[in-house]
N, C-alpha and C positions, 0 to 999 in steps of 0.2 A: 297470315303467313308467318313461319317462325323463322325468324333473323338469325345468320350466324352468328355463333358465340363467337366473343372478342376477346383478344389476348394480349395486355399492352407489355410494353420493353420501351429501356430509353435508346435513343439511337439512332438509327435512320436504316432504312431496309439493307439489307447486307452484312449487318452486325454480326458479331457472333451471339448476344441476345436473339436475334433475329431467329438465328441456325436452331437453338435452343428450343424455342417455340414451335419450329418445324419439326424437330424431332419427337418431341414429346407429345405434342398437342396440333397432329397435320391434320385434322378438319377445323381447327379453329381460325378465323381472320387475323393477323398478327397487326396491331396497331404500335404504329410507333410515336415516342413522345422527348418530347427533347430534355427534358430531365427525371430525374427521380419522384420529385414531389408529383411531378405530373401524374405519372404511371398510378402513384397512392390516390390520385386525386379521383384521377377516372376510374378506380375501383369503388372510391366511397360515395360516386355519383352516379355508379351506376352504365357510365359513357365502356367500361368494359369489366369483361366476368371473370379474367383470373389478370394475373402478372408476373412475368418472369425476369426474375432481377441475381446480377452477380453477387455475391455477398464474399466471398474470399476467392486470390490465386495461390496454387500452389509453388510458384515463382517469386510473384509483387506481393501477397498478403492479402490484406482486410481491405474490404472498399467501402471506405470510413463513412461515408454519407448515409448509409443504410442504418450503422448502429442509433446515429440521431433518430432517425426518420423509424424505427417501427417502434417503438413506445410509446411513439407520439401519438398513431395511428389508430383507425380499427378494422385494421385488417389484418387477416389471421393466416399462420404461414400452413399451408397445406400438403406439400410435398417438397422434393429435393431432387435436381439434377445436374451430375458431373457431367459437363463439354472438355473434351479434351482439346485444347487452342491450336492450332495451327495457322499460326500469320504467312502471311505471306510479303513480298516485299513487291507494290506494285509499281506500272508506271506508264504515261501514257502509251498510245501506239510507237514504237520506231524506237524508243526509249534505250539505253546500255548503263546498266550496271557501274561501270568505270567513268558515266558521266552524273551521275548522280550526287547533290551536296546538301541536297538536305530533306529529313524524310517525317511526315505530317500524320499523327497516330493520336490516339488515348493516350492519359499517362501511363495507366497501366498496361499497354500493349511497349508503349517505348520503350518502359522498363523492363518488360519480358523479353527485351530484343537491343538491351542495352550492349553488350560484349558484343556482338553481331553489326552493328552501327560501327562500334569504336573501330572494329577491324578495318571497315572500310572507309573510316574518315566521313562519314554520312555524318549532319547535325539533325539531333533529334527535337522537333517543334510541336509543343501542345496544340491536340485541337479538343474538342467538344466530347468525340466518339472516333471509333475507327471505319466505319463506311460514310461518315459524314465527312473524315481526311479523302477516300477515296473520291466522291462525289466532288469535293473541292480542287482536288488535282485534274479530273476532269474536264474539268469544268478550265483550267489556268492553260491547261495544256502545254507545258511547260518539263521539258524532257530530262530536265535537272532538279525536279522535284518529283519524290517519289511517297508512295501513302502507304504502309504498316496496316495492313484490314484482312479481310477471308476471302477465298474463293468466289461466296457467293458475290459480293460487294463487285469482286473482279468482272465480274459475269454482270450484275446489275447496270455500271458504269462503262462497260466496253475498254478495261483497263487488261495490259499483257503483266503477267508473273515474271517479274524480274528473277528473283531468287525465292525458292521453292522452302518450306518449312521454316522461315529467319527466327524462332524462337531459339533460345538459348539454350533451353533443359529441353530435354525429351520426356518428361514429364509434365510439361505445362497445362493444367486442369481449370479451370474453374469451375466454384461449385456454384448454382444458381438454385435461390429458392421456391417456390410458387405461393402466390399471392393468393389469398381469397377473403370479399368482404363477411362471407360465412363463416363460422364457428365450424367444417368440417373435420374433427376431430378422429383421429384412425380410429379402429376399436383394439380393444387389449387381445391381446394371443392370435391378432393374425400372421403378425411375423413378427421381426425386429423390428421396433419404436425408436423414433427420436420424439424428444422433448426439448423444446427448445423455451426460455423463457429470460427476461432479465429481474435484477435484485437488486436493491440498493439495501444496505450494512447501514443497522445504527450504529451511533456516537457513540458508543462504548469499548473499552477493550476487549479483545481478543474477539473482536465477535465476528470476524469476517474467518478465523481459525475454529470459533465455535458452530457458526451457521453450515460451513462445508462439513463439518465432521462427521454429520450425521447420513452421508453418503459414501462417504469411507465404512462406518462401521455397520452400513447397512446393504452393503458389497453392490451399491449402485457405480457404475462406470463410466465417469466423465469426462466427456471428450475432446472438449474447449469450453475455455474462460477466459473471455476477455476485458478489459476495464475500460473509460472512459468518463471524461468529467462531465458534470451535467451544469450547464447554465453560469459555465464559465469559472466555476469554484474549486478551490483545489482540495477542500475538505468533504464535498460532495461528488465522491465516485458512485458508477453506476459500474453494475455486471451483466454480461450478456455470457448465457452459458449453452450447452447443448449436451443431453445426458442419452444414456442408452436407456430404453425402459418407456414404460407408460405410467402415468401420477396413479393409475389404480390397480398398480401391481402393490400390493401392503409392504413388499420394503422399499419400491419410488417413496409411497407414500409416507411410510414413516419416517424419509430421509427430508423429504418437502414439508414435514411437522417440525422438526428441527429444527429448520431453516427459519420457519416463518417466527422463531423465538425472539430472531438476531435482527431479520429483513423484512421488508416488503417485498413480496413478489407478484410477477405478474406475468401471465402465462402467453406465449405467445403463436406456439403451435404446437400439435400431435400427431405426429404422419409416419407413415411406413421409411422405414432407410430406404437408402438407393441400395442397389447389387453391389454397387460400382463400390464402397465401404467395405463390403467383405473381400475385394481381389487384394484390397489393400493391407487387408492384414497381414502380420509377417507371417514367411513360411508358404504364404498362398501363390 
């Protein structure tokens, strides 16, 4: 008999992780795991067949843990998917708004709901994830403690919607990527490509001005680049980038010839964009 395919997320059921998985992948079993490494681990063991993980908000930013953790890896990023966040502000049954002092979330959810807190004098307390806040208030029953999580979370836990949308921005996104221990690599000219990979710059000058150049003048379009130390050194940065294009289109390619003058590279994934890039262009 063939097993459902498995889909891990860190979190606990009701996440917006969670939501993600449901969205993209509703015949798969959604596994949840209490951290990141974990999620990497049950890919590379086999215990589940893809993973979906945040990797930046359009609010809070980068979720730092990720850039450690896939180089280290061997697991290959396969696709991409924009959630658009809507927190909610929960709280047990009978619960008000005006008695509420302190509120149990992600850091990254707090911080997407940081001016929304302050408004109301609410203290914002780290927890783990944000349906694992929910489950914990739950669980306290305590009408003065309220959890920052989603709908579903609400629904899961038997928790009421204090205040309805609490994020800040009305654009609060995050982008989440998909895991796979396969090498599923898009193929060229089916649509738009991302390329995603990181580089570490040799010792030398100008080479981190010389290695990117050859994407400039070979009209490839990149679309983040971000830094980060590796192994605690201040002389040893590492790049993590994401470029439009496929490595076997001849000018990806001859801009990745370049590169490998200056760096080491190493490839991390080939997968179709989301849609969700192109509404974002200006003008669209």
């Amino acid at each position: 008999m063939t097993r459902t395919r498995r889909i891990a997320f860190q979190g606990e059921l009701g996440a917006n992780s969670h939501i993600a998985c449901r969205d993209v992948y509703p015949d798969y079993d959604p596994v949840p795991f209490r951290t990141f490494e974990e999620c990497f681990g049950a890919l590379e063991d086999g215990t589940a067949d893809l993973a979906m993980i945040p990797v930046e908000n359009s609010t809070a930013g980068r979720v730092a843990d990720i850039h450690y953790l896939l180089p280290q890896s061997k697991v290959h990023i396969v696709g991409e998917y924009f959630l658009p966040v809507r927190h909610q502000l929960l709280g047990v049954p009978g619960a008000r708004v005006e008695a509420i002092k302190s509120a149990r979330s992600h850091p990254q959810a707090l911080d997407q709901c940081r001016n929304a807190l302050r408004e109301l004098g609410i203290v914002p307390v780290v927890t783990a994830d944000t349906a694992g806040s929910a489950r914990e208030i739950a669980e306290l029953g305590d009408p003065t403690v309220a959890s920052i999580a989603s709908r579903l979370a609400a629904e899961v836990y038997g928790l009421e919607i204090l205040r309805e949308d609490f994020e800040d921005e009305a654009h609060n996104t995050t982008r989440f990527i998909i895991l796979s221990p396969e090498n599923l690599r898009a193929a060229a000219g089916v649509g738009p490509i991302v390329t995603t990979f990181v580089f570490g710059v040799r010792n030398i000058p100008a080479a981190l001005y010389k290695g990117l150049g050859g994407f400039a003048t070979n009209g490839v379009n990149m679309t983040k680049l971000e830094s980060y130390m590796v192994g605690g050194q201040f002389t040893a940065t590492q790049f993590l980038a994401d470029i439009d294009g496929h490595p076997d289109e001849p000018h990806v390619a001859r801009a990745f010839e370049e590169l490998s003058f200056f760096a080491e590279v190493r490839m991390l994934g080939v997968y179709r964009a989301s849609p969700f890039r192109e509404q974002q262009r200006p003008g669209v």
